[in-house]
N, C-alpha and C positions, 0 to 999 in steps of 0.2 A: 336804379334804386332797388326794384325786387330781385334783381342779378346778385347785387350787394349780398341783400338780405338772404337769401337762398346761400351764397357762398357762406355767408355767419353760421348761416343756419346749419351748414350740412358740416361746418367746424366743428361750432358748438358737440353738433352731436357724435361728429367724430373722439372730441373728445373726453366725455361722455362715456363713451364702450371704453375708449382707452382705461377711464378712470374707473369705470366697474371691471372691466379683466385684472387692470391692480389689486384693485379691492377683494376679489376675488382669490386673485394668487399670493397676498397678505394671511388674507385668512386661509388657505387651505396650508398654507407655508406656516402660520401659528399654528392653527389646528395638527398640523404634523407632527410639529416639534413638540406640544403640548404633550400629545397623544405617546409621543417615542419615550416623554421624560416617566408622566406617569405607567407606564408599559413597563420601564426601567424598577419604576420606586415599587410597584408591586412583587417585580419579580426577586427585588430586593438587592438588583446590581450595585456594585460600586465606585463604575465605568461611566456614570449619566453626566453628559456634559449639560452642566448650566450655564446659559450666557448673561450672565448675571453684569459683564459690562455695557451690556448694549443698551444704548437708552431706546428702549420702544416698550411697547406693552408686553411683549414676550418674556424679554428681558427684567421688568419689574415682575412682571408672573412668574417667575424663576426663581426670583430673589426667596419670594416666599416660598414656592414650592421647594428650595432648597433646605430653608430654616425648617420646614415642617419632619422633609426628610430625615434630615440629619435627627428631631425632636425622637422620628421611628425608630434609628438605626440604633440609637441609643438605649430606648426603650426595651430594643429586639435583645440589645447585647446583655442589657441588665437582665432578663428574662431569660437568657440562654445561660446566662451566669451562676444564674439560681437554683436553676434546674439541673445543671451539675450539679453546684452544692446541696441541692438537695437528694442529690442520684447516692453521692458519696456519703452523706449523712444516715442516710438509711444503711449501705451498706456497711461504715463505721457502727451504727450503734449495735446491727446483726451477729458483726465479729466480733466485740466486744460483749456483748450480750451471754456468748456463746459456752465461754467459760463457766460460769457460777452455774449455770442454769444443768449444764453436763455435771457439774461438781454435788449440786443440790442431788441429781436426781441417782447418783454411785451411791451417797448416804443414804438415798431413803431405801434404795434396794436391800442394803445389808442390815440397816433398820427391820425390812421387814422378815429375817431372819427369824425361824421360832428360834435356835437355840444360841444366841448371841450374851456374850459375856455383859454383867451389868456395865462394867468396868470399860467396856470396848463401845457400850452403848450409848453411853453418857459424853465421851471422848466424841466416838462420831457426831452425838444431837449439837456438841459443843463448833465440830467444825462446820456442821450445816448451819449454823445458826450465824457461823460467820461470812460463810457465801451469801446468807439471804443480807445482813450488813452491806456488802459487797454493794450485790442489786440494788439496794435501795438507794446506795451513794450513788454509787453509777446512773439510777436514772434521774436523779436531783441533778445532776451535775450537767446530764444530757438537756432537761426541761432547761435550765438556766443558760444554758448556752445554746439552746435551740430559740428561745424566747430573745437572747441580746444578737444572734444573726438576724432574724425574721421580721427584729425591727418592731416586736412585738412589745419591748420595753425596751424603753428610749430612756437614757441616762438625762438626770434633772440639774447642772452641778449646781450649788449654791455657796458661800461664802461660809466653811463650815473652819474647825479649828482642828487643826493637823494635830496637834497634843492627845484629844478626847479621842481621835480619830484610831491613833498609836495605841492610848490605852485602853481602847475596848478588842482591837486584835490581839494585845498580849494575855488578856484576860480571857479569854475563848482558847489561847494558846498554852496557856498555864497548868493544864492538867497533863497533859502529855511530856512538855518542858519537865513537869517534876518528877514524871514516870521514869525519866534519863539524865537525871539529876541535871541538867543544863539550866545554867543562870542565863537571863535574859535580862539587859540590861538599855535603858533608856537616854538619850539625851535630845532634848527639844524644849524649845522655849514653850513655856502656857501660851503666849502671846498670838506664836505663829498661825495665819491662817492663810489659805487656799481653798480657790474653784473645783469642788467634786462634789458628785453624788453620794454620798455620806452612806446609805446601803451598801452601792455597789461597788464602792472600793476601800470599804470593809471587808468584802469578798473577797477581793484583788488581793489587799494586804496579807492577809488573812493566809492566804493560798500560796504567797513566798516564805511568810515566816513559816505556816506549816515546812514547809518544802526543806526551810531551812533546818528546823526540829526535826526530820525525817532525817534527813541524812546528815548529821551531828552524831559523831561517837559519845556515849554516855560519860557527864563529867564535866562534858565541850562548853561551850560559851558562843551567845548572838548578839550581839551591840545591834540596835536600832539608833536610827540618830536623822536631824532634821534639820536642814538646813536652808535659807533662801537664796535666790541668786536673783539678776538680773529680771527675768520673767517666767522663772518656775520653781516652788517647791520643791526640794531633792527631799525625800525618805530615802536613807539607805536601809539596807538588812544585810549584813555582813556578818558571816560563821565562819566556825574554825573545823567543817566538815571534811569529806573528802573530794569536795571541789569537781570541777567537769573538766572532759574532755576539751582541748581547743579547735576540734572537729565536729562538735557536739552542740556547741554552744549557739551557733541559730539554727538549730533543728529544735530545741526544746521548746521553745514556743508553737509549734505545731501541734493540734486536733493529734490526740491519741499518739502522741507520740512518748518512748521513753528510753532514756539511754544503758545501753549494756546492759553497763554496772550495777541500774537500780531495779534489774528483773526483781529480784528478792524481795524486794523490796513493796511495802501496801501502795496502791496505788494506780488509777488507771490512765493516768496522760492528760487529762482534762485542765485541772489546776492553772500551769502557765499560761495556757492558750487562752482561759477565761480573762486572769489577769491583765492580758495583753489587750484583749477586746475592750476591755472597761476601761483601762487609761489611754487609748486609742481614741474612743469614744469624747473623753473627756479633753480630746486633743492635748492630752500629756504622756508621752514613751517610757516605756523600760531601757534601763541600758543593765547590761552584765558584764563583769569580771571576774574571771572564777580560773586556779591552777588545780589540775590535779596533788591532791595529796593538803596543798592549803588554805582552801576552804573557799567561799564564792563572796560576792558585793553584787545582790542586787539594788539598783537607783529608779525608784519612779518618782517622776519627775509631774506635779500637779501645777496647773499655770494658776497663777497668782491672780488676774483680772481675767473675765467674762471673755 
């Protein structure tokens, strides 16, 4: 019997070591792996195997250490994202900036002329006074589109009425309309209504009929018009201007961007790209069709339900 006992005994404790050296080469086999993943997520890899099938503790450790991951990688990318657009933004508003500010300051040099013509001095106060115009648009346009990227103001929509919508744009639009004799004409039900931010895409609208008014030959004609469909509001804006390029045509929505033809032309790029953000936002798109020579159809498309 104590032969028994002694052979249990020296089992037992045989196995015993066995079962602490497992326990041992478990944990330093997690601790490894643990140690290799977080090693990885720090260092920002995107090579880090997770064993997210295995059923042990590792493997559920993993599941989460993956999900948090990825929570980083995403976060990093948003942040690296930004920080571009904010690299470019600065140095869009620099170049742009650049003009009026050179233009202001040729005026005031010959301004401060002692023997300058009334005649030549009045002319010049008149074109300085339209670079400071300039500037002023330019940095409202910049504040406003720097405030809807940064997420600074967040578009509210609400169940507003696409008619009142229409007719406070053409009413903002009306003085300039009449400077180029251009009729502007309307068709929408009172009735209609759609999901938007009632400010901010007043701004939108606002910024194609401009667009539209701008490049219209004096005389021209703009039909506005509204119509429903399935699951979105159409506004169209349709003129009989001189129409875009079909190389052209998705570049114009771009930050500072402008075509050729409308160098001459007031204006510094802002306008579309606004509009696009705001009906973007509102998860409702612009579409465009536009020939050279017969005018353009822009379509923002506002969704009907929340």
């Amino acid at each position: 019997m104590p032969v028994f006992l002694l052979v249990a005994a020296g089992l037992l404790f045989i196995a015993s070591v066995v079962m602490m050296a497992y326990a041992r080469y478990c944990f330093v086999t997690y601790s490894r792996k643990l140690s290799d993943c977080l090693d990885g997520m720090i260092a920002g890899r995107k090579d880090i195997e997770f064993e997210e099938e295995e059923d042990s503790l590792i493997g559920r450790v993993q599941v989460r250490m993956r999900q948090l991951y990825e929570i980083m990688q995403r976060r990093t990318e948003v942040s690296q994202r930004n920080q571009k657009n904010l690299e470019k933004t600065i140095s869009d508003i620099s170049h742009q900036l650049k003009t009026p500010i050179a233009s202001i300051r040729t005026y005031q040099n010959i301004l401060l002329r002692p023997n300058i013509d009334e005649k030549d001095r009045i002319e010049f106060l008149h074109n300085a006074e339209k670079q400071v115009d300039k500037l002023e648009f330019l940095i409202q346009a910049m504040i406003k589109m720097s405030r809807l990227e940064t997420g600074i103001v967040n578009v509210s929509p609400m169940k507003e009425s696409v008619y009142q919508l229409i007719e406070a744009v053409v009413c903002d639009a009306a003085l300039k309309a009449e400077a180029k004799n251009i009729g502007i004409s309307v068709d929408c039900n009172p009735t209609l209504t759609a999901y938007f931010d009632k400010r901010w895409t007043t701004e939108a609208l606002f910024n194609i009929l401009d667009n539209a008014v701008k490049y219209t030959g004096n005389g021209g004609n703009v039909k506005i018009s509204a119509s429903a469909t399935d699951f979105f509001v159409r506004i169209q804006v349709r003129d009989d201007g001189r129409g875009i390029e079909a190389a052209h045509i998705t570049e114009i929505f771009k930050r500072f961007y402008r075509e050729p033809s409308a160098a001459e032309s007031e204006g510094v790029g802002i306008g579309l790209y606004l509009a696009r953000e705001i009906i973007t936002k509102e998860k409702g798109f612009i579409e465009v069709r536009s020939k050279p020579g017969a005018g353009s159809l822009f379509s923002l498309n506002l969704p009907i339900e929340p």
